[in-house]
N, C-alpha and C positions, 0 to 999 in steps of 0.2 A: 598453335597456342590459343588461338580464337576461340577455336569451338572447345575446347577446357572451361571459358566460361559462358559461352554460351552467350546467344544474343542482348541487348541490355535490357533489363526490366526497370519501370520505374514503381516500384513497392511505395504501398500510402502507412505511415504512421500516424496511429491519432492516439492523442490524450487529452483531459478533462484539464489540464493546469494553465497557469498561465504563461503567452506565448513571450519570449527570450532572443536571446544569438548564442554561440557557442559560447562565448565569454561574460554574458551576466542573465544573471533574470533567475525562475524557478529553475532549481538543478537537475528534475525530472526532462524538464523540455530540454533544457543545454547538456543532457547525459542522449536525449533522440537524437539529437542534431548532430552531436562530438561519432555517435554510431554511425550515423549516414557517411558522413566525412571518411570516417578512418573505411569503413566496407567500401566504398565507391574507389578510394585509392587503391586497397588492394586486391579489390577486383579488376582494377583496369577501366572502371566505367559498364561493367556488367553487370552492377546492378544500384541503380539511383534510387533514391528514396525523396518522397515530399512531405513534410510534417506538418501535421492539423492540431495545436492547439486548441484549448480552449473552449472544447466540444465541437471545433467551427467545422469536422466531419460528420460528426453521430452523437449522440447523449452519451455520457457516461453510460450507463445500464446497458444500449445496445452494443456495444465494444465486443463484448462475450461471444452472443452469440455470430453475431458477424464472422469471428476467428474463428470461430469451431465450424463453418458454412462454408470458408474459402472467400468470403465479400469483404473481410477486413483482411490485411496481409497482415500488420502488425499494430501493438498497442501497449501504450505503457499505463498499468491499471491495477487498480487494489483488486487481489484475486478475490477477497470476499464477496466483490460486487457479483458474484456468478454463486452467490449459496442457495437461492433462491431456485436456480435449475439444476446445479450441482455441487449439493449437501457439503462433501468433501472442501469445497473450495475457503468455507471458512472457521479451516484448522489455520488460516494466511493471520486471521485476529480474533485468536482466541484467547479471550482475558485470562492475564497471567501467567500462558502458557508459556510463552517467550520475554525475557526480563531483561534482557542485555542483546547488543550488536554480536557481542563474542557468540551466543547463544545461538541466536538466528541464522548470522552468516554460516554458521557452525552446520545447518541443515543440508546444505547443498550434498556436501560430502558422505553422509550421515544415511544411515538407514531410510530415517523419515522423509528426509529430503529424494531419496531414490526411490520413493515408493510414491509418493508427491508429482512427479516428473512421469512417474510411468501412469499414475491416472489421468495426469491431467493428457499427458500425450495419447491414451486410450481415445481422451472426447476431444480430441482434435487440436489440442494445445503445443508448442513446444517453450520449454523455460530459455530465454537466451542470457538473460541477467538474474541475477538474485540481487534483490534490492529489499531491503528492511530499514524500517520508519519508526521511529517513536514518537509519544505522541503526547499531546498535554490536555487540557481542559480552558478552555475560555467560558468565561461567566458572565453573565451581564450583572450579577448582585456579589456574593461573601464569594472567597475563594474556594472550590471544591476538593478537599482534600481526602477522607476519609468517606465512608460508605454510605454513612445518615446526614451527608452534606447535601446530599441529589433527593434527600425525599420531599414529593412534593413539586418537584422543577421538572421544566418540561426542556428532554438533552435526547441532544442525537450521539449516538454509538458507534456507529460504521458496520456491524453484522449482526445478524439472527442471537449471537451468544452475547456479543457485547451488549446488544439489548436486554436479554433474558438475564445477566448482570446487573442493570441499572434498573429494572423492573424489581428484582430480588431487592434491589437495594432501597426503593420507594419511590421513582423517578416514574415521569410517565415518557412512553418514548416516543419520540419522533423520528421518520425514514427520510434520510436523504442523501443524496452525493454530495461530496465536500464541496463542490463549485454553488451549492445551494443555499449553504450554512451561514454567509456573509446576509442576504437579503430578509430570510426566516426570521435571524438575529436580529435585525434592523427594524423590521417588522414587531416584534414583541412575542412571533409565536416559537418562537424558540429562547428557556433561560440561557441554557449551556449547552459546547459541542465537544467530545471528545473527535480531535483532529491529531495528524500529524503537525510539527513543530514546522514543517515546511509550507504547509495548507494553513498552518495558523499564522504563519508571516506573510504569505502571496497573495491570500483570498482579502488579507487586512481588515481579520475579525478584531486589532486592538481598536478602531473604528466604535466599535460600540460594546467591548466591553470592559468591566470595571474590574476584573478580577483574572491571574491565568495559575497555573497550575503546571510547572514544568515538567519535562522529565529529566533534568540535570542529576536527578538522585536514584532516577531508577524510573522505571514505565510498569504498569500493568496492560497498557494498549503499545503493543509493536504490531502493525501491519507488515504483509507481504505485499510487497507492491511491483513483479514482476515486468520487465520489460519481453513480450512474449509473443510470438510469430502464430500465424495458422499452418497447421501440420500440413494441410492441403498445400501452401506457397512452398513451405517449405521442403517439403516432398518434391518438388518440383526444379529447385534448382540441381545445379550440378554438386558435384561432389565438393570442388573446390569452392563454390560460392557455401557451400553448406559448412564447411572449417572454417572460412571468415566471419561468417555472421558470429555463428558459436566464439570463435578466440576474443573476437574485438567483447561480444558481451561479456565475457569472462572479464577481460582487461576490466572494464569501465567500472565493477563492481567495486573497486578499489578508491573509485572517484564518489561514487556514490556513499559507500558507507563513511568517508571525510566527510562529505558535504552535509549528510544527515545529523552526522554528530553534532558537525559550526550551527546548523538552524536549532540542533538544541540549545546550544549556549545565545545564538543572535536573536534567541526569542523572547527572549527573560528582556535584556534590554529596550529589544523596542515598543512590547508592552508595559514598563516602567515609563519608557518617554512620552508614552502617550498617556501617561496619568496612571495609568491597572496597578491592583496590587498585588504582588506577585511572590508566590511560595513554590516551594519544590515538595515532588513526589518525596516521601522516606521510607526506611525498611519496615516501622511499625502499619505504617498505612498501606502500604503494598500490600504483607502479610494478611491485613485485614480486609483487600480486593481479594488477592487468591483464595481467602477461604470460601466469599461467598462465591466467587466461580467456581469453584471445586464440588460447590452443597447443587447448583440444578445446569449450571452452565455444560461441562466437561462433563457431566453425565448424560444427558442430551444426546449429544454431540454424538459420542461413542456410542449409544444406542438406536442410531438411524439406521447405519447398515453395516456389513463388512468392515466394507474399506475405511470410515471413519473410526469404527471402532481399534484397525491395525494402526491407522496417522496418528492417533490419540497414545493409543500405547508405547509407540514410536517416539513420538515429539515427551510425551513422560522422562524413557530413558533421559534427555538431552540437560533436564533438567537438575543442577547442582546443589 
């Protein structure tokens, strides 16, 4: 039975959030951690895992390409942060495209989702979790709710489209990984950030602003925020380690899309208690995001190459 799994490996996970225990803190790190646990058990101890928080192994940005090279084993990471070497990557937050949890989680199974899984496993990737974010708007001035709310202010997006969205809209954009958006903020050189609900509680941007924007009533920003191995490590285990990884990720998805929802509701409160004043996404203002992504965003996108052109048409169908 030994050699079924194979002598023990100790595999590195790193993420940009911040660091936790299996039982509180950000639910990205306590969803790495709850993964080690459960694989280590039912491997037997064939394969340990150590988690890097907080960038405290690599920058957000180099995560990518480390997975696709074999120097990172695993990573839990907004797939858009790779659109920059690989286009496709951010169909993961494309304004509008995805409106609801039901929608998103709905990918894995899904055309889009099998076509998603088979490029990203091309350049070296494998999906072990499917995890989806909604996301809100922190403001330092008026609450951003509608499209001519951003003209003029200087907001970060989280991808190439989400930018090309808030440019459409009169914003000027500003590039950076959410663990960067607290000190920008603080700073003056950033108005507002489109984050997830979860990055807007941990990173504790109500700190400095006066205004947030939830997604209790709906999102036009859902990231894909994959928990995601290198095809190279994972190639490499045995059969049986390779059904663990997969099942426990499968499992934890479960955890994840609860916890995503609570940080949508936990978030409205604790930027109230910190003084913000705070409104919800609605179907008029939505409608009124989707269409300007629809006029240069999503057309873009689908005219890079192929394969974005097929994820686009794909992810279309999903849409109700």
């Amino acid at each position: 039975m030994q050699s079924a799994w194979a002598q023990p490996n100790n595999l590195k996970i790193s993420h940009q959030f911040p660091g936790g225990s299996i039982s509180e803190g950000d639910f990205r790190d306590r969803l790495c951690r709850m993964f080690a646990a459960d694989v280590e058990r039912r491997t037997r101890g064939g394969l340990k895992f150590s988690i890097y928080p907080g960038s405290s192994l690599m920058g957000a940005n180099a995560q990518f390409p480390a997975l696709r090279n074999g120097s990172l084993d695993m990573a839990l990471v907004p797939l858009s942060y790779a659109g920059a070497e690989a286009p496709e990557a951010n169909i993961g937050l494309m304004p509008g495209l995805v409106t609801s949890y039901e929608q998103g989680f709905a990918w894995k199974n899904a055309a889009v989702g099998k076509e998603l899984s088979r490029i990203l496993n091309e350049q070296g990737l494998v999906i072990v979790s499917w995890i989806w974010q909604a996301g809100g708007v922190a403001s330092r001035g008026k609450p951003l709710l509608h499209p001519e709310d951003v003209a003029g202010l200087k907001v970060r997006g989280g991808s190439h489209e989400m930018d090309r969205l808030l440019t459409d809209a009169g914003a000027t954009v500003v590039n950076m990984p959410s663990n960067e958006i607290a000190a920008a903020m603080r700073a003056g050189t950033l108005d507002a950030a489109l984050t997830s609900s979860t990055s807007l509680i941990s990173f504790r941007l109500a700190e400095s602003a006066r205004a947030l924007t939830t997604a209790r009533g709906g999102a036009y920003w859902f990231m894909f925020e994959p928990l995601l191995m290198s095809r190279t490590v994972f190639d490499r285990l045995s059969k049986q380690q390779q059904a663990a990884v997969m099942a426990v990720g499968a499992e934890l998805e479960a955890f994840a899309l609860k916890a995503a929802r609570n940080d949508d509701a936990t978030v409205a409160s604790v930027y109230a208690k910190a003084g913000a004043q705070v409104v919800d996404m609605n179907a008029e203002a939505l409608r009124k995001w989707q269409a300007v992504a629809r006029t240069n965003a999503w057309r873009e996108f689908g005219e890079r190459n192929a394969n974005c052109a097929r994820l686009l048409a794909l992810a279309e169908q999903t849409i109700v």
